[in-house]
N, C-alpha and C positions, 0 to 999 in steps of 0.2 A: 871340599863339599861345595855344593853350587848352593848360591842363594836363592831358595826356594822363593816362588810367588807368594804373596798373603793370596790376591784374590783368589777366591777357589774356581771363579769360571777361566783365565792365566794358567794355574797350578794345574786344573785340568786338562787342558791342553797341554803346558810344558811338560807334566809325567807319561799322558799319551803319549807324546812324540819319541820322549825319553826310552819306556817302553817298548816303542815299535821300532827307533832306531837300534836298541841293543841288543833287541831281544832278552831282555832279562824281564823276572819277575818282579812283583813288587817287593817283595822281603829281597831279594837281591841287590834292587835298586838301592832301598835302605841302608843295608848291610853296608856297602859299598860309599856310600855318599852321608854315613853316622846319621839318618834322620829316626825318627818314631813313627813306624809304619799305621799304629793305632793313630796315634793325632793325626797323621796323613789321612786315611780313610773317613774317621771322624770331622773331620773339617772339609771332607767331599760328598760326605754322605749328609749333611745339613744345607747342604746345596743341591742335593737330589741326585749324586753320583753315587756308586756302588762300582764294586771290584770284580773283575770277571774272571778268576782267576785262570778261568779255561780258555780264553782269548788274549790273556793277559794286559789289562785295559780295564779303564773305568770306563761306563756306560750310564 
C-alpha cells in the first residue's frame, strides 16, 4: 500500500493521477491499496473535493 498524502490538496492530486493513470475507480483504488474509501472522500470533501464517480476523479 502506498503511503497516502495527509494534505488533502497532495492527496488530491496524487488519487487524481492515480485514477486517471489506471483507470480504476475509487472503491477499486481502495480495494487494492487496503485504504478506507469513506475517510478518503471525507477528508477531501472538508477540503471542498467530491467524487465524480462518472468521470472517475475528484473535482
Amino acid at each position: 500500500m502506498p503511503k497516502l498524502p495527509t494534505d488533502p490538496y497532495i492527496l488530491f492530486s496524487f488519487l487524481n493521477t492515480k485514477l486517471r493513470d489506471t483507470g480504476m475507480t475509487l472503491e477499486e483504488f481502495c480495494l487494492e491499496n487496503s485504504c478506507d474509501e469513506q475517510k478518503l472522500t471525507e477528508q477531501l470533501e472538508k477540503a471542498g473535493f467530491a467524487y465524480d464517480a462518472e468521470r472517475r476523479c475528484f473535482r
